[in-house]
N, CA, C and O of each residue as an XYZ file, in Angstrom:
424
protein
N     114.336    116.217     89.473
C     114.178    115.144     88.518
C     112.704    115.047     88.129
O     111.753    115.164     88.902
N     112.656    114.814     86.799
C     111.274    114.467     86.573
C     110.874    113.740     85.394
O     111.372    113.867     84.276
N     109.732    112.802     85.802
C     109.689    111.413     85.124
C     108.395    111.232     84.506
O     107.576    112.093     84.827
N     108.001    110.362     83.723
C     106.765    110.290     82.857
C     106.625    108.776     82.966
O     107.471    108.153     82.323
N     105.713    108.035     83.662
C     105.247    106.799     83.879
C     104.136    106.854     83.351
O     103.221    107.612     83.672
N     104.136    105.408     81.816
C     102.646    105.389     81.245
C     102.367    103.604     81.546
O     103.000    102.603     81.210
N     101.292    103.785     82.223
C     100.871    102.483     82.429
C      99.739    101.680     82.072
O      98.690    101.654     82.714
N      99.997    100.966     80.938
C      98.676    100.535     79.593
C      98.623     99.161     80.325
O      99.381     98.558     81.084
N      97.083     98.865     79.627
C      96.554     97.475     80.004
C      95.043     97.401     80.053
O      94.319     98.214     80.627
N      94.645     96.307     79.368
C      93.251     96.291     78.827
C      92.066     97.085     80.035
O      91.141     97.816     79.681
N      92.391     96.711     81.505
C      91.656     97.832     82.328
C      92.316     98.456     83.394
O      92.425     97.908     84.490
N      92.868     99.828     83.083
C      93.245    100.896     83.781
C      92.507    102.315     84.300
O      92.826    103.108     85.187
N      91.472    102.289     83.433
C      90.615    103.239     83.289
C      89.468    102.728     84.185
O      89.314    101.509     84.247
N      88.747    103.440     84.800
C      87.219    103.582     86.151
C      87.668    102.268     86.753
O      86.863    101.338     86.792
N      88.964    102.116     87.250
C      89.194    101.040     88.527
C      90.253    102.263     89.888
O      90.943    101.662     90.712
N      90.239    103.525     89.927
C      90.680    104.693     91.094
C      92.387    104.723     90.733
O      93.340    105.019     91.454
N      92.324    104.287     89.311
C      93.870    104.616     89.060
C      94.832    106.008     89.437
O      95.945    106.019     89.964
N      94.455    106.532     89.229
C      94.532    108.326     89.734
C      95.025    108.274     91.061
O      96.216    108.134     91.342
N      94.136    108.384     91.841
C      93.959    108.430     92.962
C      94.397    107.236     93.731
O      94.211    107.301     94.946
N      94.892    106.256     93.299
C      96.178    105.055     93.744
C      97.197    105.641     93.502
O      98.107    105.276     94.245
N      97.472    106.392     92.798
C      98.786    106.756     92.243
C      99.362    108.325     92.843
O     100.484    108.754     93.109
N      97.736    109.009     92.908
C      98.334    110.304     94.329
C      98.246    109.607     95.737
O      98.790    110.169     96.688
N      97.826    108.843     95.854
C      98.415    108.119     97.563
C      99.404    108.010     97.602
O      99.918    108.371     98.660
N     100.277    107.487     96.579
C     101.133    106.669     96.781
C     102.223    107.822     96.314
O     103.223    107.826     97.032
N     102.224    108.301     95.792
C     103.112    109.814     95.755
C     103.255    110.413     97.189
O     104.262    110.759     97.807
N     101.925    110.428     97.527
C     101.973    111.468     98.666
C     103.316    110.292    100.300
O     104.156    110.499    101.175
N     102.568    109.224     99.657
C     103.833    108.273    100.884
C     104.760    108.016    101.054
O     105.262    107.520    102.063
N     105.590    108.547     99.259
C     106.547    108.489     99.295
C     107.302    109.717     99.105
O     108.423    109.906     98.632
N     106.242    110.680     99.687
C     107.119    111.764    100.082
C     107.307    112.964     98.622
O     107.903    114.041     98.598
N     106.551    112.263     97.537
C     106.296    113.373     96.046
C     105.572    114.872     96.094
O     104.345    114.812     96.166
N     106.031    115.930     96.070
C     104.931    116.898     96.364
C     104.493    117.218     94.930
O     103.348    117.654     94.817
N     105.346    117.045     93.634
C     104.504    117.535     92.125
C     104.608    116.336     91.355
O     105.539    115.712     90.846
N     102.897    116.155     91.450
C     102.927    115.057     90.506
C     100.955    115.468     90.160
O     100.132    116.158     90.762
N     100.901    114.589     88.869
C      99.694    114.424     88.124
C      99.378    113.719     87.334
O     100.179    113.563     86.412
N      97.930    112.863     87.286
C      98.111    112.195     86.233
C      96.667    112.123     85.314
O      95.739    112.930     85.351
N      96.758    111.192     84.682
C      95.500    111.386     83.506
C      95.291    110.400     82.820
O      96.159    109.529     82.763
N      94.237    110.283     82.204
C      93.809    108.593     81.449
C      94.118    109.139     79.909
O      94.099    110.344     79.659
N      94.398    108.151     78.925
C      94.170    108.283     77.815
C      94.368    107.119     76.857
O      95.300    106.318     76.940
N      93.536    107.100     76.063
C      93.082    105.995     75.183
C      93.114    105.770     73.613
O      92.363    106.370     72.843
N      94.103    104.802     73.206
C      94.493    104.967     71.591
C      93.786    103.525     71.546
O      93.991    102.609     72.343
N      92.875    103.515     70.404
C      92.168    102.800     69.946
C      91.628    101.600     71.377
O      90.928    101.949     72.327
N      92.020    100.614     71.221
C      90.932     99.935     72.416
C      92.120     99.500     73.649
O      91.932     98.642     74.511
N      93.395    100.348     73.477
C      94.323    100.196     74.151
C      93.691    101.709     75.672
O      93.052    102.751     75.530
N      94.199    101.152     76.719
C      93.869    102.017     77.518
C      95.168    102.599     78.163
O      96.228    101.998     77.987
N      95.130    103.651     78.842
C      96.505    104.057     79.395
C      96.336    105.014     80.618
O      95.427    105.813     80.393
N      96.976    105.207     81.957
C      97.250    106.415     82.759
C      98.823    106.611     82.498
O      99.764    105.820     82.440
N      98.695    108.119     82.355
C      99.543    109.086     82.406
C     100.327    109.296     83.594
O      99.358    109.559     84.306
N     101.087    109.369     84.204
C     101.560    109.707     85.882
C     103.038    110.690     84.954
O     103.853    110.382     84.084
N     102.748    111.893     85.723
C     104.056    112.661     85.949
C     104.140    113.580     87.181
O     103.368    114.348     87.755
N     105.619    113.103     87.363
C     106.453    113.411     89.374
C     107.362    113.997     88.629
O     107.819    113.659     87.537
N     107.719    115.414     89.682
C     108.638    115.723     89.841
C     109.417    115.677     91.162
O     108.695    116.265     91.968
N     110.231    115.379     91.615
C     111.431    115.209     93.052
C     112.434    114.736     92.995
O     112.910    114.585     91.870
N     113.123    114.340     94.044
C     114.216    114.309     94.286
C     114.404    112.759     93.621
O     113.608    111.820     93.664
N     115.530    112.820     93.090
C     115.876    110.737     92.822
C     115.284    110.019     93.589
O     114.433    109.404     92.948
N     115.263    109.679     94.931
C     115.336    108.996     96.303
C     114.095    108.756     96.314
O     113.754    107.750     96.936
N     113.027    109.577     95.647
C     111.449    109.628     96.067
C     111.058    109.019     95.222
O     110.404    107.977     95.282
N     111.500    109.740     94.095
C     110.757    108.831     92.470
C     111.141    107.485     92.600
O     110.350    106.557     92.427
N     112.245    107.352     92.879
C     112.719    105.603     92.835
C     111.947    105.084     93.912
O     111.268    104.146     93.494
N     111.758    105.312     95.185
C     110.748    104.645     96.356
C     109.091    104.588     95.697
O     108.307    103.700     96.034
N     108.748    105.630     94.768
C     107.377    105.561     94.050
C     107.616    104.559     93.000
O     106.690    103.750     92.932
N     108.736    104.324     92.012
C     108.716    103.383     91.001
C     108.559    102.138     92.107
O     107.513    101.585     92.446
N     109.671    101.916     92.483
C     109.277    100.718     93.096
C     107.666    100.358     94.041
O     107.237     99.235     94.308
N     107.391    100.933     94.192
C     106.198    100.685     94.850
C     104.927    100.500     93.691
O     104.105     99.599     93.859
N     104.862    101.160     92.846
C     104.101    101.554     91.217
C     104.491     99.857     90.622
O     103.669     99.318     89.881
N     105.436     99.309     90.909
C     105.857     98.116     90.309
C     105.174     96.980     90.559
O     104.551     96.297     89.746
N     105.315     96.807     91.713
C     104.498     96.137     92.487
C     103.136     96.015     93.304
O     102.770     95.017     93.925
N     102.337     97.436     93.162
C     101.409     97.566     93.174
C     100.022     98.256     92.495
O     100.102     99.446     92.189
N      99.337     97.870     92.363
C      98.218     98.270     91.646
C      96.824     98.347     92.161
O      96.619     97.524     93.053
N      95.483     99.340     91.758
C      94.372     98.964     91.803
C      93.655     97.483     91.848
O      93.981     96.496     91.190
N      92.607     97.597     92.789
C      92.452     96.221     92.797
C      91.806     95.609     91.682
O      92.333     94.524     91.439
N      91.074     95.826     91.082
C      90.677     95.254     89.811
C      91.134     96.338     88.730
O      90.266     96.888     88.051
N      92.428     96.640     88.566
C      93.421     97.054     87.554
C      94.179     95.503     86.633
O      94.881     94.615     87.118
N      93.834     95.621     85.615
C      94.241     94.657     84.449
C      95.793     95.267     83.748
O      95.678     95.846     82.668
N      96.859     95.173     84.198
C      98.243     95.938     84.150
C      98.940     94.799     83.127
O      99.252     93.659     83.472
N      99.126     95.440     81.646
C     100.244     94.465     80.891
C     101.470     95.254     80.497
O     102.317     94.790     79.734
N     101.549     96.496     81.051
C     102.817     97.180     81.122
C     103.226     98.987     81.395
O     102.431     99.920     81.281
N     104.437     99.057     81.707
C     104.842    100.395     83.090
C     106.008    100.596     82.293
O     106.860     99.708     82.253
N     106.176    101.867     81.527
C     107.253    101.970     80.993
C     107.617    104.101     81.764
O     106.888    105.060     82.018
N     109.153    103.812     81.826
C     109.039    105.077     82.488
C     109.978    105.703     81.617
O     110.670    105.082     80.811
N     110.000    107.165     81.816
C     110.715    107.756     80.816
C     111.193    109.586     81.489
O     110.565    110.073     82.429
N     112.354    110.342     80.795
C     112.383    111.262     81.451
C     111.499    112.369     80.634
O     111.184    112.472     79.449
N     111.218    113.225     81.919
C     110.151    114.417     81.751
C     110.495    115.966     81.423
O     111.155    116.502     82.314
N     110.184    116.763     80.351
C     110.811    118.343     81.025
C     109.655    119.088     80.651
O     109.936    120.199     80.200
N     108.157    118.753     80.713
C     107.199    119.959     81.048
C     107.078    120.238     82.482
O     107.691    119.743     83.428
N     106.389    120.910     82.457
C     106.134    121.895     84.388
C     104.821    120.000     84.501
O     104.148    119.285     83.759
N     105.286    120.133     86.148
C     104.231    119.522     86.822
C     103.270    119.976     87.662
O     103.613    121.136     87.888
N     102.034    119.706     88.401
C     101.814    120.252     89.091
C     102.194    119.762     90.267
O     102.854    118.745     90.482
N     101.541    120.886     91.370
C     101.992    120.327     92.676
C     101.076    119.705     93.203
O      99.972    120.075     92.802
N     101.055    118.558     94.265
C      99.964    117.671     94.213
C      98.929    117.890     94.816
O      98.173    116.919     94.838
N      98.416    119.182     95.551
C      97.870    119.475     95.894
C      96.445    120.364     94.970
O      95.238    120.506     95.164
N      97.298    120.740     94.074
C      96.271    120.636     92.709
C      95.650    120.097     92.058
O      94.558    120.442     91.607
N      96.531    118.638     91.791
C      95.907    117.874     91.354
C      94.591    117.106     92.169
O      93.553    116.677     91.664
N      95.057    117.092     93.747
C      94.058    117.028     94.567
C      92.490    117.050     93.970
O      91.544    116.365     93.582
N      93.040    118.520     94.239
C      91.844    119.609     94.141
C      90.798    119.245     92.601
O      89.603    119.373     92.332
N      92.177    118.679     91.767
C      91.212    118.559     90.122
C      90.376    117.312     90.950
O      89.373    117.629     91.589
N      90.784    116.007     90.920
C      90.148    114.882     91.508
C      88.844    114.598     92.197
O      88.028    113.685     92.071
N      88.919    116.030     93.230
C      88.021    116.052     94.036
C      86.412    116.602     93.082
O      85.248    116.206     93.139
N      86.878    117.316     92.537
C      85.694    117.820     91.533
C      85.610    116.792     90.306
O      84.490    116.623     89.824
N      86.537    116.191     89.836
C      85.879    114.942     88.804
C      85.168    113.827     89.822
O      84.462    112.915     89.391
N      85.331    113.944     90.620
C      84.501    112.917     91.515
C      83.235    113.256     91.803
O      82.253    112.515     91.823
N      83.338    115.192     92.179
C      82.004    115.292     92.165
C      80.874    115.294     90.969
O      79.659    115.486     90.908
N      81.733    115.037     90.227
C      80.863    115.917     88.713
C      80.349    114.030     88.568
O      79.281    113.826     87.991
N      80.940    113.101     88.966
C      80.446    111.869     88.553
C      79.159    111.922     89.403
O      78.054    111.668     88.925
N      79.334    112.219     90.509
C      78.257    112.130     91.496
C      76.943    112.589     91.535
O      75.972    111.999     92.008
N      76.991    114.035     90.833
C      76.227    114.732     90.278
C      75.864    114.765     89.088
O      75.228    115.782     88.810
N      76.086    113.715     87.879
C      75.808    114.085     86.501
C      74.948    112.784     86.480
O      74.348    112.457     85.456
């Protein structure tokens, strides 16, 4: 199964949205998932796409529902079905770890 969760709201963007959202994959047991920011006019948005089993995605929606970044400004979570390739999350890892460094270093 695989799903496309976009979650807009005036601040989603530089509050560790990403990286709330691969924790929380990884706890509920998601091994391909990725996600990404993107921004239409002064609207803000993360991207999240999982691929797994029903049982997992639904234990991640529900949890995605009810939780958020701590100073994340959330006015809405709309989910939808997916059919591009995902990655596996261990990639995405790996992207994370180097946008973190490149903040650190630039």
């Amino acid at each position: 199964m695989k799903q496309q969760v976009e979650i807009t709201g005036p601040k989603v963007h530089d509050v560790g949205y990403r990286i709330f959202l691969m924790e929380a994959a990884m706890n509920c047991g998601v091994h391909r998932m990725s996600a990404y920011w993107r921004k239409e006019d002064s609207s803000q948005a993360v991207i999240c796409l999982v691929e797994e089993d029903e049982a997992r995605i639904t234990a991640f929606k529900k949890f995605i529902k009810s939780h958020k970044p701590e100073h994340a400004e959330v006015s809405g979570i709309t989910w939808e079905d997916y059919d591009g390739d995902v990655m596996h999350i261990s990639e995405f890892a790996q992207i994370c770890t180097c946008m973190i460094l490149q903040k650190l270093f630039v």
